[in-house]
Each structure stands twice: as structure tokens, then as C-alpha cells.
Backbone bond lengths (Angstrom), bond angles and torsions (degrees), N, CA, C in turn:
res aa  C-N    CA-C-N  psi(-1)  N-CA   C-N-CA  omega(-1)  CA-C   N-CA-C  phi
1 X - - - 1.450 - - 1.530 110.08 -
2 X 1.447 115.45 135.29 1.209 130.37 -178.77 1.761 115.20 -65.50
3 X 1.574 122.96 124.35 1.388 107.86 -177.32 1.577 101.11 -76.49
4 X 1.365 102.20 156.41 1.872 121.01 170.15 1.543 96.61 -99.24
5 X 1.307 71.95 138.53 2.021 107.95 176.81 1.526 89.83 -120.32
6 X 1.436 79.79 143.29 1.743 98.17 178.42 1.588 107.63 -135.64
7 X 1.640 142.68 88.15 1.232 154.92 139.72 1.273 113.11 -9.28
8 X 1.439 144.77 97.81 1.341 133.28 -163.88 1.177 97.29 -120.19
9 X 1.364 125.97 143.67 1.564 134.78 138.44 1.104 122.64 -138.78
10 X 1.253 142.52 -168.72 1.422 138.92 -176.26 1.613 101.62 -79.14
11 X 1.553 114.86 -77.28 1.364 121.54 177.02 1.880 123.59 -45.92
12 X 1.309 100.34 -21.21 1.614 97.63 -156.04 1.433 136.55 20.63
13 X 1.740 95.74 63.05 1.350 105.69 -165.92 1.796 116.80 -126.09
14 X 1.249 108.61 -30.99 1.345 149.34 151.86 1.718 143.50 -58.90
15 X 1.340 105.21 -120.63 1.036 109.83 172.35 1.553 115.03 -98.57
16 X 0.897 125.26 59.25 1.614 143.20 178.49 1.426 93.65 -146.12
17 X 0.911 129.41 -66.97 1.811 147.08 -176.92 2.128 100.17 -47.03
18 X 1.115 85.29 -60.09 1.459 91.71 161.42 1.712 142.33 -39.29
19 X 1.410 78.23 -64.56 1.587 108.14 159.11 1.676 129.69 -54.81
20 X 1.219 94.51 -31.56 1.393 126.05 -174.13 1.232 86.33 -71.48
21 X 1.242 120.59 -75.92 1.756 128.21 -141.17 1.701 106.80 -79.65
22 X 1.368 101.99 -28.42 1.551 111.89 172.97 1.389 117.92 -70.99
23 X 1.322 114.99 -41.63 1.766 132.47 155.92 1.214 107.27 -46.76
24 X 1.186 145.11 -57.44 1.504 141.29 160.20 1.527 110.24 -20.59
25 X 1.657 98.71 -86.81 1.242 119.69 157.26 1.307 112.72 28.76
26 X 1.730 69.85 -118.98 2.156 104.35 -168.01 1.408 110.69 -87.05
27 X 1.395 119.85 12.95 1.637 99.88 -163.54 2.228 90.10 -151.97
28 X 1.420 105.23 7.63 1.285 92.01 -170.49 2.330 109.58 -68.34
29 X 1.219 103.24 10.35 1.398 96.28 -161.33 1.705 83.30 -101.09
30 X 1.348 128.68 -32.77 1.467 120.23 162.97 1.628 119.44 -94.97
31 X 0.675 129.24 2.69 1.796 115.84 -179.12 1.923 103.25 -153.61
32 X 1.455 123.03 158.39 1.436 105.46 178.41 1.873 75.82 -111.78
33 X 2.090 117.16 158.05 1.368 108.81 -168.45 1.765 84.57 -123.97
34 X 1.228 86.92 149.56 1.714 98.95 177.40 1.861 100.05 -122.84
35 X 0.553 105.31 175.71 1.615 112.22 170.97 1.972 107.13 -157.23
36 X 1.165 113.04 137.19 1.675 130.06 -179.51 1.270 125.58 -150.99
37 X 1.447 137.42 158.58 1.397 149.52 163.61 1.190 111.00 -113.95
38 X 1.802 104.34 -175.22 1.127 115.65 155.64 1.554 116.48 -85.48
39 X 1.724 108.66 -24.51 1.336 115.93 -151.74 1.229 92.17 -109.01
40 X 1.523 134.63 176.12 1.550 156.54 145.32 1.120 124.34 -83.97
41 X 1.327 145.19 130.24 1.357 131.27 -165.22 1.913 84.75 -139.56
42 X 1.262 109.29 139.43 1.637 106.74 -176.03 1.169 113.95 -73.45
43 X 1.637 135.74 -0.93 1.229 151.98 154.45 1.597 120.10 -167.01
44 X 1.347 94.39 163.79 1.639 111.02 177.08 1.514 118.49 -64.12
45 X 1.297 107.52 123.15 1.430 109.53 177.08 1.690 125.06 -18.07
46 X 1.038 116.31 102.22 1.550 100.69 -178.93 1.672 119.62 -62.38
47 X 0.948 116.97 -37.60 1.427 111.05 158.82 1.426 114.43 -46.13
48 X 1.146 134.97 -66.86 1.324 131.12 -177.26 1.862 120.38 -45.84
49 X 1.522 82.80 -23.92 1.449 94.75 -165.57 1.373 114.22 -86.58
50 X 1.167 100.13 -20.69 1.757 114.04 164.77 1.569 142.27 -79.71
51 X 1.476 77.14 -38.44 1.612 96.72 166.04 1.684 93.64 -74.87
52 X 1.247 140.93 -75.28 1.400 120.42 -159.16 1.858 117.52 -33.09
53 X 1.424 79.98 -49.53 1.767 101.17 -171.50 1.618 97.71 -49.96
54 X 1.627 122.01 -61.96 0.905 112.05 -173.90 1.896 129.19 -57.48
55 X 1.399 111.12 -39.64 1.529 129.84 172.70 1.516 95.63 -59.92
56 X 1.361 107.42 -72.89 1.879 98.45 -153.28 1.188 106.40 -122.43
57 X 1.299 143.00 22.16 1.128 133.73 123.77 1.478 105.36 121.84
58 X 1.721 109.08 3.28 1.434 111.70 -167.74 1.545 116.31 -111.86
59 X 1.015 107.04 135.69 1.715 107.99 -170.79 1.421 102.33 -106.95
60 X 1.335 121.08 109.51 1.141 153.81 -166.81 1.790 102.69 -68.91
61 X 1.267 104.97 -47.30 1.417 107.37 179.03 1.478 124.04 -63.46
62 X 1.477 112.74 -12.73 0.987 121.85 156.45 1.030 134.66 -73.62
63 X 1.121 106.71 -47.68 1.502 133.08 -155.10 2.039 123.96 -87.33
64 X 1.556 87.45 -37.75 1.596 118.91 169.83 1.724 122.06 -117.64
65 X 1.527 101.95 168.52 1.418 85.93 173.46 1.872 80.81 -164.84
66 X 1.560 115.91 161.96 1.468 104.91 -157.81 1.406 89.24 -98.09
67 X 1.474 102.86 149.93 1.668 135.36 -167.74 1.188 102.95 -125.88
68 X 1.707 108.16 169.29 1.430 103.98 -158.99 1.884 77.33 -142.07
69 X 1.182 116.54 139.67 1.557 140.43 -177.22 1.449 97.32 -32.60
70 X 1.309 142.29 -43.05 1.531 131.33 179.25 1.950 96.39 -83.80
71 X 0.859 132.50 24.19 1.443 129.70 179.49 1.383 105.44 -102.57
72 X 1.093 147.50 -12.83 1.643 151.22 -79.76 1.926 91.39 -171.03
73 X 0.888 130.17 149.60 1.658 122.15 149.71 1.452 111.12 -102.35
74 X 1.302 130.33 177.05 1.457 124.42 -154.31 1.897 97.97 -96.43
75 X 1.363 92.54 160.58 1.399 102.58 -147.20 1.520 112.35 -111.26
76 X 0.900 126.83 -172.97 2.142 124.63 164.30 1.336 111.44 -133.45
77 X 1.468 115.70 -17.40 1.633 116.03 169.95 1.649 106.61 -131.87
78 X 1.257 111.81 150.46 1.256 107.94 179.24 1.656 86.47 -121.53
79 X 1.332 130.56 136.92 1.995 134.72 134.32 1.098 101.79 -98.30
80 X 1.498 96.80 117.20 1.583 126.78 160.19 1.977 99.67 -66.78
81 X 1.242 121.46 147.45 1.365 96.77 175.57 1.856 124.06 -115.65
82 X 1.180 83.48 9.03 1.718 115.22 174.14 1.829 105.74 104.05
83 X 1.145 106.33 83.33 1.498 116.31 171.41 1.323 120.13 -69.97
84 X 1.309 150.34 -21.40 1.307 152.26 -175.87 1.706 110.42 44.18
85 X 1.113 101.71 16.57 1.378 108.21 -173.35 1.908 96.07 -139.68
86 X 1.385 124.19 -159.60 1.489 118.44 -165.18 1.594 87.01 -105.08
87 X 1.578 139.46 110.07 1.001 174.07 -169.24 1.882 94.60 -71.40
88 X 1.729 97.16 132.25 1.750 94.18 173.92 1.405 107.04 -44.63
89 X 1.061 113.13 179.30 1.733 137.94 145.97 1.341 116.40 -121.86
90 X 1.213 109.72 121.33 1.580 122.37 -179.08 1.710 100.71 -133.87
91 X 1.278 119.94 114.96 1.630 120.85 153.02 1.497 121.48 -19.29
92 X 1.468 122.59 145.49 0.824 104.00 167.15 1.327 89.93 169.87
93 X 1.877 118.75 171.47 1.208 120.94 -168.31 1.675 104.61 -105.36
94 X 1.278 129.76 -19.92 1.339 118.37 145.71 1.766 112.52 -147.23
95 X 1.341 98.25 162.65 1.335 99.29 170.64 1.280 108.58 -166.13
96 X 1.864 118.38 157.89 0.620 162.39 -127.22 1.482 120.13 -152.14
97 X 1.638 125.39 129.48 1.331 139.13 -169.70 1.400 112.96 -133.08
98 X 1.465 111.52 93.03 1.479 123.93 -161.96 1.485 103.55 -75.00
99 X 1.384 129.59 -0.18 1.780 118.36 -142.56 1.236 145.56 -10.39
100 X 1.329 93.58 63.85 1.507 100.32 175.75 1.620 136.20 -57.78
101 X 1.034 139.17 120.36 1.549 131.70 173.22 1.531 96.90 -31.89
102 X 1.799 104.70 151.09 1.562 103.67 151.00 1.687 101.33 -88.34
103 X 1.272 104.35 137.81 1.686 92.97 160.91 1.468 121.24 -93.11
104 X 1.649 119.21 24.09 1.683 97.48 -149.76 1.849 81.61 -90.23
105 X 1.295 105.44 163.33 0.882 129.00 -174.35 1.929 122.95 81.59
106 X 1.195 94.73 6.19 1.618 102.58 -170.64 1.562 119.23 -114.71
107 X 1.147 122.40 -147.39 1.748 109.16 -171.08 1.637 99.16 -99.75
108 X 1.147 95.53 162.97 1.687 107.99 177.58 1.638 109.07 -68.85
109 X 1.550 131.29 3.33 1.016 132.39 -174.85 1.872 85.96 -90.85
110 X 1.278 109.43 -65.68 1.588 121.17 175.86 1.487 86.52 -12.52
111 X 1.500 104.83 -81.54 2.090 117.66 -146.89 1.565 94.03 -60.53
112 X 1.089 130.24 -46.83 1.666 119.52 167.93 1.348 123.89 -44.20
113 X 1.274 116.55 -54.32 1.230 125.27 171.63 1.514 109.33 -48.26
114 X 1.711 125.03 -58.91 1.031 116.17 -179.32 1.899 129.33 -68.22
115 X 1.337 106.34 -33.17 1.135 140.40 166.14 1.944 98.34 -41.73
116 X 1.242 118.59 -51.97 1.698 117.34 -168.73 2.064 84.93 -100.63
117 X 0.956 122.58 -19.05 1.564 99.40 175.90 1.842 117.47 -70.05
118 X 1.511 96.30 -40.07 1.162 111.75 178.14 1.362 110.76 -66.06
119 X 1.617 142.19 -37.36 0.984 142.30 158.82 1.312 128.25 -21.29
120 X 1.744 92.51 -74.44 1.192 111.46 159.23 1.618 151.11 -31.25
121 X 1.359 95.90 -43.21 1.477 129.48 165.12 1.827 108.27 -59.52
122 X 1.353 85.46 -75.06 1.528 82.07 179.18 1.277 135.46 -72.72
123 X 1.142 113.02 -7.19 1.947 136.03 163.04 1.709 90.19 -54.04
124 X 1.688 119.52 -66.50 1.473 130.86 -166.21 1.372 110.00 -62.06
125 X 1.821 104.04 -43.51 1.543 104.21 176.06 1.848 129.21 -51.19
126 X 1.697 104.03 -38.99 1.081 121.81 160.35 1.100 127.60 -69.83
127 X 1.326 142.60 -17.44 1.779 140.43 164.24 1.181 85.68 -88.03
128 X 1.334 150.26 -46.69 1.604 117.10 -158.96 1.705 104.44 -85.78
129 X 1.276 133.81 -16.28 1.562 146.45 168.07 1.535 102.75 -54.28
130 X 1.545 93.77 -74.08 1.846 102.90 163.66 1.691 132.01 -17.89
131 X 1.460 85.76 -61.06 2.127 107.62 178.64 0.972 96.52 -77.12
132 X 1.571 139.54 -5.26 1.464 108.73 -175.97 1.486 108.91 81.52
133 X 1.551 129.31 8.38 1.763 121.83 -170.55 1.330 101.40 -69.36
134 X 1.490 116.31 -28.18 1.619 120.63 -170.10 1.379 106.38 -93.40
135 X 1.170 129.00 132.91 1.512 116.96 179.06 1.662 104.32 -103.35
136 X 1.334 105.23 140.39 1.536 98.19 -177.35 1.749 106.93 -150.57
């Protein structure tokens, strides 16, 4: 059985949503990715949602819609995604606090930038899940 990753931020509108859809992605053959908040947002950042669409081809608005931490089934990793503020709490058997900038409100260079960090992350998150680096 595949472990669940759970993308947390307050809003889950952003870079959780992101995370989410990129976790699908590149890493759905080791982990299944959920993404959640505390809060509701009536949709996903449209910036975010464009830049994905535009990079990798996935339209988020389809695909996702923002959830709130009891929306979620229980998990084995939690990514915090750098809240600068007091970050959910969700159970879990490990986790992890990537701190990512939010970019919303900033240039589409920002959401690229974050868009290939997050990639990145979860490309690494998945080989070390893979090897066994995480014990769960």
C-alpha cells in the first residue's frame, strides 16, 4: 500500500494545491498526494493555476478543489509548506517543513520559481519514500 502525503497550509489555495497536483504528477507511482487547510478559499489561486497549466500541462481547476484538514483521510507524511504564521497540525508518522515563500500576489516569475522548487521537493520526497529514508 501506497503511503499518503498530505501538503498543508492554512489557505489550501496555493502552494499546497500545487504541491498537490505536482505529487500526482511525478511521484503518483510512490505516494497517493492530498493537499488541505485550516481555511476555505472559494477557489485555487488563479495564478497558481496558470502557471501549472502553463509548465505541466495540468489544470488544477479541474482536477482539485480546496479542502480543509478533516476533508483528507489520515496520512504517514505531513509537508508543512512554510506558513510563517502557526502552521495546521495534522497526525502523522513523519513530517516535514519545506518553507516555501507564498507567491500569491507576486509576478509569474515568483509562481515559476515556486512551481520548479516544489517539483523538486517532491521528485526528492519520492526517492527518499522509495529507499525507505523515511521510516513509516
Amino acid at each position: 500500500m501506497k503511503p499518503k502525503v498530505a501538503f498543508i497550509c492554512v489557505h489550501n489555495s496555493c502552494r499546497s494545491q500545487m504541491a498537490e497536483a505536482l505529487g500526482k504528477m511525478f511521484a503518483s507511482e510512490v505516494f497517493e498526494a492530498y493537499s488541505a487547510g485550516t481555511e476555505l478559499r472559494p477557489q485555487i489561486n488563479q495564478d497558481a493555476v496558470r502557471i501549472i497549466k502553463d509548465l505541466y500541462k495540468v489544470d488544477m481547476n479541474e482536477t482539485q478543489k480546496s479542502k480543509l484538514l478533516e476533508d483528507i483521510p489520515a496520512v504517514d507524511i505531513v509537508i508543512k509548506m512554510g506558513c510563517n504564521v502557526v502552521c495546521p497540525y495534522l497526525p502523522s508518522k513523519h513530517m516535514e517543513d519545506w518553507g516555501l515563500e507564498d507567491p500569491s500576489g507576486k509576478s509569474d516569475e515568483e509562481f515559476i520559481k515556486t512551481a520548479k522548487a516544489i517539483e523538486e521537493k517532491v521528485k526528492d520526497l519520492a526517492e527518499r519514500v522509495k529507499n525507505s529514508e523515511i521510516k513509516l
